[in-house]
C-alpha positions in Angstrom: 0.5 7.1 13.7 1.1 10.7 14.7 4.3 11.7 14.8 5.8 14.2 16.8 9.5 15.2 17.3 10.6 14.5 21.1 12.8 16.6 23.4 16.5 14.3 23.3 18.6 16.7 25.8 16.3 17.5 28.6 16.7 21.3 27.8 13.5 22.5 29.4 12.3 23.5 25.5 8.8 23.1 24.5 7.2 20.3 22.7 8.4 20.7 18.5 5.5 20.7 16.1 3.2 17.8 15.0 3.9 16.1 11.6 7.4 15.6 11.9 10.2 13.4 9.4 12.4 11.1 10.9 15.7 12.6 10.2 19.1 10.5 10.0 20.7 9.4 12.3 22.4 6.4 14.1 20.1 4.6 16.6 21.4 7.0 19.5 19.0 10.0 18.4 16.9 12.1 18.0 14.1 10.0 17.9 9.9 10.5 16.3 7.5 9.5 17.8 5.2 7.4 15.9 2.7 6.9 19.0 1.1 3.7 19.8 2.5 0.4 18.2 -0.5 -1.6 16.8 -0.5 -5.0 18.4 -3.1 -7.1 16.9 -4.6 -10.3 19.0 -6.6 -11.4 16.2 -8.6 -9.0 14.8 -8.1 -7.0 18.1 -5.8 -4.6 19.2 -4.0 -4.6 22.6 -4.8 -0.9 24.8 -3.3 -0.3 28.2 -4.6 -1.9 31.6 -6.7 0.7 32.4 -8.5 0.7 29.5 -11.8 -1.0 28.7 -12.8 -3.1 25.7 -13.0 -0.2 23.0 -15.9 -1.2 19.3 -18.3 0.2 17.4 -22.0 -1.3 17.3 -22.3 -2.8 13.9 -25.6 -4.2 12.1 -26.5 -8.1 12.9 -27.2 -8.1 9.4 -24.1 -6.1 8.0 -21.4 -8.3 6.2 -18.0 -8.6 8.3 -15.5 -6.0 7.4 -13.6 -6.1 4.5 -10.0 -7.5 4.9 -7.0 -5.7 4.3 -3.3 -4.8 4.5 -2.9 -1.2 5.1 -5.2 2.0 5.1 -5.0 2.4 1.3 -7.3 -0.9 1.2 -10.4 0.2 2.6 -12.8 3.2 1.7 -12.2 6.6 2.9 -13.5 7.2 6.5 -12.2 3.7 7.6 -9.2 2.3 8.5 -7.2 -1.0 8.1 -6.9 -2.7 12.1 -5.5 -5.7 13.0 -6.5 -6.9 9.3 -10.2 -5.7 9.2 -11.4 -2.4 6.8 -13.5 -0.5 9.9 -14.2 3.2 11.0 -11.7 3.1 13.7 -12.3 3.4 17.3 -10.3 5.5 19.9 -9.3 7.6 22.9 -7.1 10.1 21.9 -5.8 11.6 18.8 -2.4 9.6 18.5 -4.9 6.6 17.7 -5.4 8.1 14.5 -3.1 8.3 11.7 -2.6 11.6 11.4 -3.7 14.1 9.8 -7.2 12.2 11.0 -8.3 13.5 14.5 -10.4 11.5 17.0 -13.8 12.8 17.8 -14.1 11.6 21.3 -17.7 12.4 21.6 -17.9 9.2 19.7 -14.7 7.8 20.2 -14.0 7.5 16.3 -11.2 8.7 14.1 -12.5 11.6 11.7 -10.9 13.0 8.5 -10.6 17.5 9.8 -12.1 20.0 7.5 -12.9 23.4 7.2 -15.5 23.3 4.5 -17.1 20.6 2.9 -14.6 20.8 -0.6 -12.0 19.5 2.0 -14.0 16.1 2.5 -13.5 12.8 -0.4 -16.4 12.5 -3.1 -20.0 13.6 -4.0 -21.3 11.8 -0.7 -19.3 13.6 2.3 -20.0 16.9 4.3 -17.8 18.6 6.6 -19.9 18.6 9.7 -18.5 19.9 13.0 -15.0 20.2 11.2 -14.8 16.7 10.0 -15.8 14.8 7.5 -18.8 12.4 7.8 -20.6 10.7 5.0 -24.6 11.8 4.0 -26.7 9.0 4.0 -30.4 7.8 2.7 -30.3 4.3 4.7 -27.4 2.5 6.7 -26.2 0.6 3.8 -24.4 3.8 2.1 -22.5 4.7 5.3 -19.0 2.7 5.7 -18.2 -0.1 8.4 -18.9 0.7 12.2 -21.4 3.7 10.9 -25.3 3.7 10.6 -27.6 6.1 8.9 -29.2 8.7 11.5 -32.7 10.7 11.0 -30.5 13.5 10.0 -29.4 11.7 7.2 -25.7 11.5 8.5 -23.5 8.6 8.9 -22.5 8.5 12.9 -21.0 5.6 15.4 -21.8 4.1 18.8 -19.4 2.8 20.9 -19.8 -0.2 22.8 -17.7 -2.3 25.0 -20.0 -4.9 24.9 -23.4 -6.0 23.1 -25.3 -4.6 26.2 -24.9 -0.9 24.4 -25.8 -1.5 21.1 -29.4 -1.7 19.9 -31.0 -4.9 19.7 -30.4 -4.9 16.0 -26.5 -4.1 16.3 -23.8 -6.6 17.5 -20.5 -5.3 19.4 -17.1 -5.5 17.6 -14.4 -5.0 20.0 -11.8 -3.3 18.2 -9.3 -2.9 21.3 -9.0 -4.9 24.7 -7.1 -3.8 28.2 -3.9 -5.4 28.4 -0.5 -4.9 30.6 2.3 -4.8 28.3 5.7 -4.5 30.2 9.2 -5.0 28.8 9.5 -5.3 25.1 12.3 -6.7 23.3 13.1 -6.5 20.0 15.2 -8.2 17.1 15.3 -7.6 13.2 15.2 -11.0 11.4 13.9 -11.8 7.7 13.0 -8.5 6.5 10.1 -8.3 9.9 10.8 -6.4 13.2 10.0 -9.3 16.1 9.1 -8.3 19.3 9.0 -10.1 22.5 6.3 -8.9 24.9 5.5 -9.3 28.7 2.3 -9.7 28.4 -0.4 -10.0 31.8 -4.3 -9.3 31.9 -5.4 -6.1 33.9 -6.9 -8.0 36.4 -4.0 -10.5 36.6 -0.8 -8.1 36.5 1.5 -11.0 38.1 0.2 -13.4 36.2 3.0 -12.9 33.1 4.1 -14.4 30.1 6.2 -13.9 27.3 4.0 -13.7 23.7 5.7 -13.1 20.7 4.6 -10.3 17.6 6.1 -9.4 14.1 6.1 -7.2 11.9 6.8 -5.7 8.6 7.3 -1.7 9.2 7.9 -1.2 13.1 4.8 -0.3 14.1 1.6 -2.7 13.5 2.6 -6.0 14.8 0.6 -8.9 15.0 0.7 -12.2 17.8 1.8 -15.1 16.5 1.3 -17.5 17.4 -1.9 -16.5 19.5 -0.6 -18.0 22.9 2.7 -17.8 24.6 6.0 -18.8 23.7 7.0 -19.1 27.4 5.4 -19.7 30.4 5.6 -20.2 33.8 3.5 -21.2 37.3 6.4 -18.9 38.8 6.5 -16.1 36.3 8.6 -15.4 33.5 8.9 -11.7 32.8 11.6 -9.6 30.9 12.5 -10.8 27.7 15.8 -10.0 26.4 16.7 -11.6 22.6 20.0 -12.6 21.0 19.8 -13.8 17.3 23.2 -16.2 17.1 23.5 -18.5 14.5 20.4 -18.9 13.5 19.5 -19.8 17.3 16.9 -17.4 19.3 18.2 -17.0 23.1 15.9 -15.6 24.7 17.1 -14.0 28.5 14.3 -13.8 30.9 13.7 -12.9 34.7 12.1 -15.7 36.6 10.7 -15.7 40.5 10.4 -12.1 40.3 14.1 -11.6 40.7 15.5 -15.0 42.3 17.5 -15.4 39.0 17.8 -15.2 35.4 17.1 -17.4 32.8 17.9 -18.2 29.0 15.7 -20.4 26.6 16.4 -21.3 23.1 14.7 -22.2 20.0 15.5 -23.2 16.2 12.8 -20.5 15.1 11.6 -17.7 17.9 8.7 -19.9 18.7 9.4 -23.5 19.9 11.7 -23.0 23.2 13.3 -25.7 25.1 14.0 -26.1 28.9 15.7 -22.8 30.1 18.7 -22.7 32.1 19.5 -20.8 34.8 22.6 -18.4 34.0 22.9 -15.8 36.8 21.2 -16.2 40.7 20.0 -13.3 42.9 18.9 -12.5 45.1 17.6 -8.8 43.7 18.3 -9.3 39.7 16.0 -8.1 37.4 14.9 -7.2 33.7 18.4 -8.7 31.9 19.6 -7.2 28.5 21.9 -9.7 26.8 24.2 -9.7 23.4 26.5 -12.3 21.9 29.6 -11.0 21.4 32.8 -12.9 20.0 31.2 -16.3 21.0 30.5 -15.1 24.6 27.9 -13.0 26.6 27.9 -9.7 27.9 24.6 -9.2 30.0 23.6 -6.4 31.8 20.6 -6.4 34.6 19.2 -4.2 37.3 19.7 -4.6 40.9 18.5 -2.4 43.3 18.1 0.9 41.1 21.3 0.4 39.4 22.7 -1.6 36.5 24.8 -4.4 36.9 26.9 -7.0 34.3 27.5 -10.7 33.9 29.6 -12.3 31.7 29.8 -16.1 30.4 29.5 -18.5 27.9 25.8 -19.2 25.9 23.9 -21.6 28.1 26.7 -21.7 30.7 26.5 -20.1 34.7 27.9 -16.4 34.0 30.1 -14.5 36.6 28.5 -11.8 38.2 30.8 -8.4 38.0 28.6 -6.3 40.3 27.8 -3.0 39.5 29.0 -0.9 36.6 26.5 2.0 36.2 24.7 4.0 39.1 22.2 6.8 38.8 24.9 9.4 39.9 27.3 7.9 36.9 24.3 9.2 34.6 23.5 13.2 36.4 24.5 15.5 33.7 25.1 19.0 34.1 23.7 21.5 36.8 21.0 22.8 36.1 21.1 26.1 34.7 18.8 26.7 32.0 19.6 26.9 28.6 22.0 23.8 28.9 21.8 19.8 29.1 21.5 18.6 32.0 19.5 15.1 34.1 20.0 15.9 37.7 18.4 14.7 40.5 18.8 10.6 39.3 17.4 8.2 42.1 17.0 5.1 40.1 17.8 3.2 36.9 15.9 1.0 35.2 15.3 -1.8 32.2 18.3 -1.8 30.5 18.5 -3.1 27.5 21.4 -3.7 24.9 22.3 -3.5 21.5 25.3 -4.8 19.7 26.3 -2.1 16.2 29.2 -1.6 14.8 30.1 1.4 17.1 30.6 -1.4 19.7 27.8 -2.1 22.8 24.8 0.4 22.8 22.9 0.5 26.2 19.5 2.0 27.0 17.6 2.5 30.0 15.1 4.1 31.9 16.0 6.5 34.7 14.1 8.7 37.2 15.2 12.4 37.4 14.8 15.8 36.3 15.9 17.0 33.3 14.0 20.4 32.4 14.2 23.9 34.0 11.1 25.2 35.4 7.6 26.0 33.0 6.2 29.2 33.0 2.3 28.7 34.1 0.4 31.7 34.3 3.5 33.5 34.6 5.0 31.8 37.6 8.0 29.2 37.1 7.0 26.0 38.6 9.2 23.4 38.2 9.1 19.8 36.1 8.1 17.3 37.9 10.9 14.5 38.6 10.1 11.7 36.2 11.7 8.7 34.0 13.3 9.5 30.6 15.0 7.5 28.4 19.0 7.1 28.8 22.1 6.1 26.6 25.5 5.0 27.4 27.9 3.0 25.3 31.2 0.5 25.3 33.7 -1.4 24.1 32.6 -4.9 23.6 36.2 -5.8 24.5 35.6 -3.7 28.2 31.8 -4.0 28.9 31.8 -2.8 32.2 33.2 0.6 31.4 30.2 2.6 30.2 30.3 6.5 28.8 27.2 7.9 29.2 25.6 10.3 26.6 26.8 13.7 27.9 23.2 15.7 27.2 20.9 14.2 29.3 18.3 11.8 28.6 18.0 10.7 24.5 14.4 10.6 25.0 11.8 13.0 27.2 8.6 13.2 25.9 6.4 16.6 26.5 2.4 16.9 26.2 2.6 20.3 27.8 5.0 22.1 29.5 4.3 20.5 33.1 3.3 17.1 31.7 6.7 15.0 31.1 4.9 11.1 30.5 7.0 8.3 31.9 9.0 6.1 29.2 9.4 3.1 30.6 11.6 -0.5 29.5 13.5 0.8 26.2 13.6 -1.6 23.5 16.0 -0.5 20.4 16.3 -2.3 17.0 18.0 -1.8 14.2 15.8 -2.5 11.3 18.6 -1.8 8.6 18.5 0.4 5.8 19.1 3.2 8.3 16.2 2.5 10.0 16.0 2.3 13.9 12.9 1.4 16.1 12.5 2.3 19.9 9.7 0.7 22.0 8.9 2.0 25.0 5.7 1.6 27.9 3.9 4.9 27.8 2.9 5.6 31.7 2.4 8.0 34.4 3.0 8.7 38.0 1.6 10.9 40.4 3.7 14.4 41.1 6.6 13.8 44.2 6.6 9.9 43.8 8.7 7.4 41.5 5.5 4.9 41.5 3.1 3.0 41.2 2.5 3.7 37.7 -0.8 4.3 35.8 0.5 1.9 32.2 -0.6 3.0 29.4 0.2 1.4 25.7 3.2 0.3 24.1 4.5 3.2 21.9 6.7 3.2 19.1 9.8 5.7 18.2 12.0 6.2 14.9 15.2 7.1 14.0 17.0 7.3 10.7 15.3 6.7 7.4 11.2 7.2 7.6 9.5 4.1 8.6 
């Protein structure tokens, strides 16, 4: 995925350039983005809600594509998705690995060039500054490509068989999906994640799926069906790893209280238990610490903290962190600062050896005004990505990270996306993981949100 290194103290800079290395560091930041986590339904990928189904028209009569691992199985112009050697389809360049581009005319990741020496082999031109393959008949093109009268291998898209020629069949490559609240844990060498998951045209209608992984970033369902589910909805994950037991924290009746399931391997859960009642709680963020549980939650735009037993009722301690706890500085520009905080949202925690790390989303302001066209207009209000920390002996009393949001990702100047539900892992070896919902709002609101895909982040060692 591209990578690209992200704004981590809201200091009104400009995006840094494309291409780069995670650095070191210890799961706090600065953090890479690695752009869209690959999660693979099959043989299909999972886009955001307001997407379509996303292919290429391939030949009724072409051979299924080739199976593989990773990119360096499958011939040049194609990539390895969701386990299947294909030209790959997309909507935007961070659906390529870079340095390949996405052509959107036809929607199909393209290897740049200047001049044709730039491009693989004997059989490749550099046509309209990327590489595409010349061609006598459709068989010497790649998968997902035919052989056009100008002798060049091109693409169609297709969301369905309908726009395809009568010849070609449609394979989808990537379907709509709401993805809402990861959570992740490290366990046997893979990165599992725990995803509320709820078709486009279903959004209430959520479940909790389950995907792993074995570097961070291209995950795939399994099983291929829920691991919990609900008539009343179950939404939220938040996972504990204790003893070779998976707890598993969830939000059930949109807020009436909070559950906890548990299973002997992630997948199998029994009967949850109710551990904390609303009304008003929301998206919980659990660890196991010393044989007891420290679980924070969001109530009314702040974050609140229960404390128990495992499976047992845990005693509410109210609220411990409120979006004026988290403002940072004032303003002027040059220095850190997150002002302007109205709401805080998704926490969720991880346990490290530095004691109790807590993330969250908040919505604020935490640039100085752009320059466009040479008049300062200022950022947008909009939610970043915050930190704050504590003793696992004193849960309830938070320090927040004194720069401003860890995370604030910049398109343009003016164009802060929304970085929704947090999810931090730590994947050892130095190696940290952040998943977060990539979204957008309109200018002067907090909501509702256009969802996009579930993107990935790194920190520490490269992924």
């Amino acid at each position: 995925m591209r990578a690209a290194l992200l704004l981590v103290c809201g200091c009104g800079l400009g995006p840094a350039p494309d291409q780069a290395t995670p650095v070191a560091g210890d799961g706090i930041a600065p953090w890479t983005d690695l752009g869209a986590a690959q999660v693979c339904l099959g043989d299909q990928s999972l886009g955001g809600p307001a997407t379509l189904n996303g292919g290429l028209c391939v030949g009724i009569n072409v051979p299924d594509a080739t199976p593989c691992v990773r990119d360096s199985d499958c011939r040049d112009r194609e990539l390895c998705g969701c386990g299947r050697c294909t030209v790959a389809y997309c909507d935007a360049t961070s659906d390529c690995p870079a340095p390949q581009v996405c052509t959107f005319s036809q929607h199909r990741c393209d290897s740049p060039c200047a001049v044709t020496a730039d491009c693989q082999g004997d059989s490749e031109a550099c046509i309209s500054d990327v590489c595409r393959g010349r061609c006598a008949v459709s068989a010497d093109c790649q998968h997902g490509e035919r052989c056009n009268n100008s002798h060049t291998c091109v693409s169609t898209t297709c969301a369905d068989a309908s726009t395809c020629a009568d010849s070609e069949r449609c394979e989808v490559q990537r379907i709509p999906m709401q993805v809402l609240e990861p959570a992740a844990v490290s366990r046997a060498d893979q990165v599992v994640l725990y995803l509320d998951l709820a078709l486009p045209n279903l959004p209430d209608q959520r479940a909790i799926w389950r995907a792993i992984s074995s570097d961070g970033v291209h995950f795939a369902i399994v099983p291929a069906q829920p691991v919990l589910v609900d008539p009343q909805s179950v939404r939220a994950p938040s996972v504990v790893l204790d003893g070779g037991t998976t707890f598993l924290y969830f939000e059930h009746g949109g807020g009436t209280e909070l559950r906890v399931a548990t299973s002997p391997d992630g997948i199998t859960f029994g009967t949850a238990t109710t551990v904390l009642v609303g009304p008003d709680v929301h998206t919980p963020a659990a660890v196991h610490v010393a044989g007891g549980v420290v679980l924070y939650y969001e109530r009314g735009g702040a974050i609140g903290l229960a404390t128990g037993q495992p499976q047992g009722k845990l005693t509410d301690q109210g609220v411990v962190l409120r979006p004026t706890d988290v403002q940072v500085g004032d303003g002027t520009p040059g220095t850190a600062f997150w002002l302007g905080i109205t709401t805080l949202a998704s926490p969720q925690a991880m346990l490290t050896d530095g004691g109790v790390h807590l993330f969250f989303s908040a919505f604020g302001q935490e640039s100085a005004p752009a320059q466009k066209f040479g008049v300062s207009t200022p950022i947008p209000p909009n939610f970043s990505i915050g930190f704050a920390a504590a003793d696992p002996a004193t849960p309830a009393a938070l320090t927040v990270w004194p720069y401003g949001p860890v995370v604030d990702r910049v398109q343009v100047f003016l164009d802060h996306r929304d970085d929704l539900s947090p999810a931090p892992v730590d994947a050892g070896d130095d190696r940290y993981f952040m998943y977060y919902v990539d979204a957008s709002h309109d200018a002067g609101t907090s909501g509702p949100f256009t969802l996009g895909r579930l993107g990935v982040l790194g920190s520490g060692a490269s992924p």
